[in-house]
KETORKOL-462449 format. One line per 4 residues: their letters; for each residue x, y, z of C-alpha. Coordinates in nm, 2 decimals, always signed. Layout:
<rs>
A	X/Y/Z  ...
</rs>
This chain:
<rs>
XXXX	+0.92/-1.12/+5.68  +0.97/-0.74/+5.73  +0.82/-0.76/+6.09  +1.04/-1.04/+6.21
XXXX	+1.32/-0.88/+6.08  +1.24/-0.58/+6.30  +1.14/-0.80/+6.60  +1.49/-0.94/+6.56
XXXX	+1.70/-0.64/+6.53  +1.50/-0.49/+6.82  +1.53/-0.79/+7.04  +1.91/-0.76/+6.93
XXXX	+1.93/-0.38/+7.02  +1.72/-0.45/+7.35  +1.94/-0.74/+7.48  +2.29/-0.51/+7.43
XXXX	+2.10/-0.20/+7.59  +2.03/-0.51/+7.91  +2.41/-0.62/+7.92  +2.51/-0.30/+7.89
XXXX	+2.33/-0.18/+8.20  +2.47/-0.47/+8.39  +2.82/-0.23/+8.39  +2.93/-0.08/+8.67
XXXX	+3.21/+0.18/+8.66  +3.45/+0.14/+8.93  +3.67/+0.42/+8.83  +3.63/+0.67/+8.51
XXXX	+3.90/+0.94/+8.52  +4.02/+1.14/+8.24  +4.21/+1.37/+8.42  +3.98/+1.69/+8.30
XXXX	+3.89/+1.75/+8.67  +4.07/+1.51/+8.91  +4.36/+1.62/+9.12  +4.67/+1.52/+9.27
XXXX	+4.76/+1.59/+9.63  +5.07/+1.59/+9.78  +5.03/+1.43/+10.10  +5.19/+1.10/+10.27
XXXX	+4.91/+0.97/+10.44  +4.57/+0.83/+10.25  +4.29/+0.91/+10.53  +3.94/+0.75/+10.50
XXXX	+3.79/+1.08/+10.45  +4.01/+1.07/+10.10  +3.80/+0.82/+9.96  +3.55/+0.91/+9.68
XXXX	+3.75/+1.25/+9.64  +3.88/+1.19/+9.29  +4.20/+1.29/+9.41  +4.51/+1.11/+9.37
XXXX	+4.75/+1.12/+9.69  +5.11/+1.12/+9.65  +5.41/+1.19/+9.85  +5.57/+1.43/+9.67
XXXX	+5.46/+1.69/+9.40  +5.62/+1.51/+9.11  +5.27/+1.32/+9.03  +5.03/+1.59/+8.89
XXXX	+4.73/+1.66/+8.70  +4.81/+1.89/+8.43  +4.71/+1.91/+8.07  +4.44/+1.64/+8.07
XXXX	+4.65/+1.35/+8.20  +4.84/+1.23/+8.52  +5.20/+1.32/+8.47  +5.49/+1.22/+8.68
XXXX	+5.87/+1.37/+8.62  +6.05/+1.05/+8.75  +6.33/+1.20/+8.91  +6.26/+1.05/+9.21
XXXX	+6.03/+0.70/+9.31  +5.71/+0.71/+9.51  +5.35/+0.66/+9.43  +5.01/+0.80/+9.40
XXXX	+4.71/+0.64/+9.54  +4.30/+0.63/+9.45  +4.01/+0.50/+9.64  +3.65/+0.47/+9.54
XXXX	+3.37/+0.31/+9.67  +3.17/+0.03/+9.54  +2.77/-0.04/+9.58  +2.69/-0.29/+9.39
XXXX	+2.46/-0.59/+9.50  +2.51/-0.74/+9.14  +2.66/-1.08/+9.20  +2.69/-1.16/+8.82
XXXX	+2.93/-0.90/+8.78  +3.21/-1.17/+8.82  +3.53/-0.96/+8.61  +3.67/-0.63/+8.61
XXXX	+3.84/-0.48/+8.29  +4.12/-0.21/+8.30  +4.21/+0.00/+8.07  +4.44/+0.33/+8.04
XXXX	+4.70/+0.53/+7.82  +5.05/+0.53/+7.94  +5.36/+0.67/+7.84  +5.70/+0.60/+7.97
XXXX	+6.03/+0.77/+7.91  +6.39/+0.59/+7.92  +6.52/+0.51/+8.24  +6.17/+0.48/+8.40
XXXX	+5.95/+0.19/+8.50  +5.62/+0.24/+8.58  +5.43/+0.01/+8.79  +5.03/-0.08/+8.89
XXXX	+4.87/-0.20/+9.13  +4.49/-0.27/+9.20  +4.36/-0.46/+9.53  +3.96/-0.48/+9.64
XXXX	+3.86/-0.45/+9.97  +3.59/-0.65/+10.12  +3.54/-0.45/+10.46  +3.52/-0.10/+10.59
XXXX	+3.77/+0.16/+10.62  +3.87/+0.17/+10.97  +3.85/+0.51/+11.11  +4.22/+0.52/+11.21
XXXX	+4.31/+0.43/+10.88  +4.60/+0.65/+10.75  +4.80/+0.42/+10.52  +5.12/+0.53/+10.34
XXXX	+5.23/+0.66/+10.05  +5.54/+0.77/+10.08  +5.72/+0.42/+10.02  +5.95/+0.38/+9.67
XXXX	+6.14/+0.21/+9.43  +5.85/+0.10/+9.27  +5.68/-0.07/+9.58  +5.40/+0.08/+9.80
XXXX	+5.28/+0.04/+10.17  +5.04/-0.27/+10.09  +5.03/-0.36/+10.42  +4.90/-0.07/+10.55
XXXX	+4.57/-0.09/+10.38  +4.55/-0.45/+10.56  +4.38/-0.45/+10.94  +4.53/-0.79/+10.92
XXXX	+4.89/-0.64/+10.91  +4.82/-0.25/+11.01  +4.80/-0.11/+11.35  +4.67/+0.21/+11.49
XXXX	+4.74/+0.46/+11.30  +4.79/+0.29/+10.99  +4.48/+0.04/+11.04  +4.35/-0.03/+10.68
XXXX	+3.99/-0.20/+10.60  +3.82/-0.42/+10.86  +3.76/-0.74/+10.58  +4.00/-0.94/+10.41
XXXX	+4.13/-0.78/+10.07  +4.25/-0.91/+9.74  +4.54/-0.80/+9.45  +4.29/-0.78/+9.13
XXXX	+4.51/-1.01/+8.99  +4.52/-1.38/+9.12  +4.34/-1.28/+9.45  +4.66/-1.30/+9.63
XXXX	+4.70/-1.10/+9.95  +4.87/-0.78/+9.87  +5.23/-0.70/+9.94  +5.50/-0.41/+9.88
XXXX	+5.70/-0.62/+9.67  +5.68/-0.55/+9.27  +5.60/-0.89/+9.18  +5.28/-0.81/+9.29
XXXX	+5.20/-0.58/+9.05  +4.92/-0.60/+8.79  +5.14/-0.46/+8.51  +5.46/-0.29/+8.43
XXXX	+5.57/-0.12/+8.21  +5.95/-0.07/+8.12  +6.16/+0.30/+8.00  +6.08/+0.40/+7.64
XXXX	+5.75/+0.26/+7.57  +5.38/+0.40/+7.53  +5.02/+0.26/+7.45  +4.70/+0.11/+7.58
XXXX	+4.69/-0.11/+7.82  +4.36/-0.33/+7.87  +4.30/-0.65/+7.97  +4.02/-0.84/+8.21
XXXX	+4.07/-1.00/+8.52  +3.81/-1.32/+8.61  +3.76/-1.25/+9.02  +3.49/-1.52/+9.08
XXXX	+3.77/-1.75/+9.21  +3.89/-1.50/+9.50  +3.80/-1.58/+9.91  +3.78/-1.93/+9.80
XXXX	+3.50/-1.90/+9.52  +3.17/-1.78/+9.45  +3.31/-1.38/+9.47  +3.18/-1.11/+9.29
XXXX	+3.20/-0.71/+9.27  +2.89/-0.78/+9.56  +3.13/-0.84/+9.77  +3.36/-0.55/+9.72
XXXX	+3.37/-0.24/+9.94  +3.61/-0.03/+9.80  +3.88/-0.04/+9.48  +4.21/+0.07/+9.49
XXXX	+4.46/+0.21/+9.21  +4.78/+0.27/+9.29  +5.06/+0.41/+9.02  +5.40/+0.37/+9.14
XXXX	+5.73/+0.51/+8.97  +6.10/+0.37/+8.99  +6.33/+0.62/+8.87  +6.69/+0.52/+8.74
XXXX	+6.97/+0.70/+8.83  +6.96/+0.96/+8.54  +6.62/+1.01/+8.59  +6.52/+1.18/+8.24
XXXX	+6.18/+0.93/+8.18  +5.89/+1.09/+8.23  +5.51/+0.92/+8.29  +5.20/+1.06/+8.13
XXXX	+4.89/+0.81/+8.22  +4.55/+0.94/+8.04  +4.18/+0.77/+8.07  +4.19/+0.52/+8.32
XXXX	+3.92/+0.34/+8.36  +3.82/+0.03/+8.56  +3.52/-0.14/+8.49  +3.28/-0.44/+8.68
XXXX	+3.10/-0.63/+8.39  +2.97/-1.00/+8.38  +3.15/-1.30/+8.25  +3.04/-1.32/+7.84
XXXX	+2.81/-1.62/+7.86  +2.66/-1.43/+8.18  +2.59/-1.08/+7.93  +2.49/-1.36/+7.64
XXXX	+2.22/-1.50/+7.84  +2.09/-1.15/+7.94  +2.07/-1.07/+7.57  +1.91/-1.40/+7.49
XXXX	+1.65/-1.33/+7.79  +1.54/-0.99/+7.62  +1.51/-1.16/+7.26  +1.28/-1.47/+7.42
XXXX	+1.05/-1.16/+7.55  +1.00/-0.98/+7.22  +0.95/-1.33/+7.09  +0.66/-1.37/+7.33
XXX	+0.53/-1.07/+7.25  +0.53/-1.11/+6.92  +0.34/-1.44/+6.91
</rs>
């Protein structure tokens, strides 16, 4: 009895240490050693820089976190890579610590990109009010030189095609409140169905700030992290697979 307890808890242990490898980290940033740029153009060479780009020096990194004073709009912008062949990786989760002062509402916006970066591409940043230049990451919409990427591209939530407008954002979050955010966003529906993070060239994070008149609500955002995992009966199965191997084993 003793032995199959152990052959169960190690089949256990082995089929969370499969799912768990099925995780790939689309962006991990704490804020100990990323930066933030002022700058009102994102260029292609930005990508994979860990630096945030904004168009003005109210977003920075300082004391572990990226801070914004809100007496002004505008928005700061990340681009990673993504490499990933795994087609099961069919959701994304998102998580971060915010913190929003009165008179402030902080907005975010996520979009994958399915194509290259175009080597013209020199989208915006500089737009406010809580919107950003969406259109200018879109080769469908930009022109030369604010060309975007060369494949079709998708908000992370709903698989929409991006725009400027704030009701396109993935959250909000309104003057005078502070928490964790995290939720997960199902993508297997997006291009018309069978998507995945295979199909994903690049991820996008955009933080975007509109300031009221006063001004007096500053942003701290701290451990943001975005995540490509499987759907749950996709990790289950995984697990199950490594627990029907020890089994065979065993026998």
């Amino acid at each position: 009895m003793k032995t199959k307890i152990t052959s169960l808890v190690t089949a256990g242990i082995l089929g969370t240490s499969l799912a768990s490898q099925a995780v790939v980290a689309l962006i991990d940033d704490d804020f100990s050693s990323s930066t933030a740029v002022v700058d009102t153009r994102f260029n292609k060479g930005d990508i994979d820089t860990d630096t945030w780009r904004a168009a003005s020096d109210l977003w920075t990194v300082s004391g572990g976190a990226l801070t914004n004073a809100a007496t002004a709009g505008g928005s700061t912008h990340l681009i990673n890579s993504v490499s990933s062949t795994d087609t099961s990786l069919t959701q994304v989760t998102l998580s971060f610590d915010y913190s929003v002062g009165a008179g402030t509402t902080l907005y975010f916006y996520s979009t994958l990109f399915t194509g290259e970066a175009a080597t013209s591409m020199a989208a915006r940043t500089s737009k406010t009010d809580g919107t950003f230049w969406a259109n200018d990451f879109s080769n469908q919409w930009g022109s030369a030189p604010f060309k975007g990427f060369e494949g079709p591209e998708y908000n992370l939530t709903g698989g929409s095609t991006t725009s400027s407008n704030t009701a396109n954002a993935v959250t909000s979050f309104v003057g005078g409140t502070s928490g964790t955010f995290s939720q997960t966003y199902d993508i297997s529906g997006f291009g018309g169905g069978d998507f995945s993070i295979a199909d994903v060239s690049n991820v996008l994070a955009v933080f975007t700030v509109n300031a009221g008149a006063v001004g007096d609500g500053a942003i701290s955002i701290d451990n943001f992290n975005m995540t490509a995992v499987p759907e749950p009966s996709s990790a289950a199965l995984l697990g199950l697979g490594g627990f029907a191997l020890i089994l065979r084993r065993r026998k």
